[in-house]
C-alpha positions in Angstrom: 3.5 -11.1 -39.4 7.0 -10.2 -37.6 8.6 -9.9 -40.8 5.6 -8.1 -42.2 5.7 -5.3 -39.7 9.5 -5.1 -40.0 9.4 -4.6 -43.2 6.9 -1.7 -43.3 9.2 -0.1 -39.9 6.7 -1.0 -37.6 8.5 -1.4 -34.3 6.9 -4.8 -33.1 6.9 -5.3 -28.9 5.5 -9.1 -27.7 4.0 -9.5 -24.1 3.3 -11.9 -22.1 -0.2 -13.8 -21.2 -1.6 -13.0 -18.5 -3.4 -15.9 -16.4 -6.4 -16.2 -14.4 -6.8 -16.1 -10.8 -7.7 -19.3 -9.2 -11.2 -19.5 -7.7 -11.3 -20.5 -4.3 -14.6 -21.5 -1.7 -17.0 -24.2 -1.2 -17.6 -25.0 -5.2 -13.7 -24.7 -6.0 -13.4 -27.3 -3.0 -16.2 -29.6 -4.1 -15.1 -29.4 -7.3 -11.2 -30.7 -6.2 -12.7 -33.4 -4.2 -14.7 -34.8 -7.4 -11.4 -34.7 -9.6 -12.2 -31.4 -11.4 -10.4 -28.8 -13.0 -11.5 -25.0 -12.7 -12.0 -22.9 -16.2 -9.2 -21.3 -14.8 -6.6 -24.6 -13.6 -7.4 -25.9 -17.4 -6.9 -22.4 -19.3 -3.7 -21.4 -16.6 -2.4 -24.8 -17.6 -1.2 -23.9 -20.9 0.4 -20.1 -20.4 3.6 -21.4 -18.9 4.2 -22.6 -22.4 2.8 -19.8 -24.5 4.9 -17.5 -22.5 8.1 -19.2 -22.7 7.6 -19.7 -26.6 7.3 -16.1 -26.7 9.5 -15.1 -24.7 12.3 -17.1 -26.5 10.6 -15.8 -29.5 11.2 -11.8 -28.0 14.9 -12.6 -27.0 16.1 -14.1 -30.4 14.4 -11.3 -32.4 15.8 -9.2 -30.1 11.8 -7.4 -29.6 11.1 -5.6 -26.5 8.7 -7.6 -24.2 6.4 -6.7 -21.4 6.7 -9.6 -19.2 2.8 -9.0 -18.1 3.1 -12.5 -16.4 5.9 -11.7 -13.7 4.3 -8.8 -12.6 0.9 -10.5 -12.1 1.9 -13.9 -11.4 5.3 -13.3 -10.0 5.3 -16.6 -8.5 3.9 -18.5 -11.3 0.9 -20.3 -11.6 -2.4 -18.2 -11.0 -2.7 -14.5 -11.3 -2.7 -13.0 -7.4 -6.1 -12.3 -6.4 -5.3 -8.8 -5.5 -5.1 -7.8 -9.6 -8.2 -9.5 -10.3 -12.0 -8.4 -10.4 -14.8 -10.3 -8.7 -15.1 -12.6 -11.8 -11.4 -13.1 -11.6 -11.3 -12.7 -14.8 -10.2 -9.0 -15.7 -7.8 -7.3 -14.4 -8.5 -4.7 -11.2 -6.9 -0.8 -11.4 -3.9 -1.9 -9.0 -3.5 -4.6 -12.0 -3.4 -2.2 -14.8 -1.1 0.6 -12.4 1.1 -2.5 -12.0 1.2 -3.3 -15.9 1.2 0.9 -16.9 4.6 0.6 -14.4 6.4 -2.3 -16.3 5.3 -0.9 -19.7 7.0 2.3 -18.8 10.2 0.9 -17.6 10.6 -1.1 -20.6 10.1 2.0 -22.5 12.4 3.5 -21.4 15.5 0.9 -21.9 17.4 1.6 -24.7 17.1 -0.5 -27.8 
């Protein structure tokens, strides 16, 4: 698809996953003490992967790359609960002023 949209003079830009916020309270507790993952500990499992592959990907193609996951999770793991709704699923208005922020700066860099 990279090459596809290169050769057509599409300017391609990767970004990131973005992972889920942990859950925390009595069921997230239970759930620990009877040896079971979250939705979110399975699914956050495999981003730290998926991003790396891309962003290696972004750096040898030399594609611009909003690095959603640093600005959300900037410690890793979980997204903070602060950029999450109730469902900690989606992403809360601070989230998306945060991401609008990152996506401007990168705009703005020289290619």
């Amino acid at each position: 698809m990279l090459k596809q949209a290169r050769a057509v003079g599409i300017e391609v830009t990767f970004a990131t996953e973005i992972p889920l916020t942990e859950p925390s309270g009595l069921m997230n507790e239970v759930r620990a003490l009877l040896g079971k993952q979250s939705y979110a500990t399975r699914v956050n499992a495999q981003v730290p992967d998926l991003n790396e592959l891309v962003r290696q990907l972004a750096a040898r193609e030399k594609l611009r790359l909003f690095d959603f996951e640093t600005v959300l999770a900037p410690d890793g793991g979980a997204r903070e609960s602060k950029y999450a709704t109730e469902d900690l699923s989606h992403v809360t208005a601070a989230g998306f002023q945060a991401l609008t922020a990152l996506a401007i700066e990168e705009l703005g860099k020289r290619r």
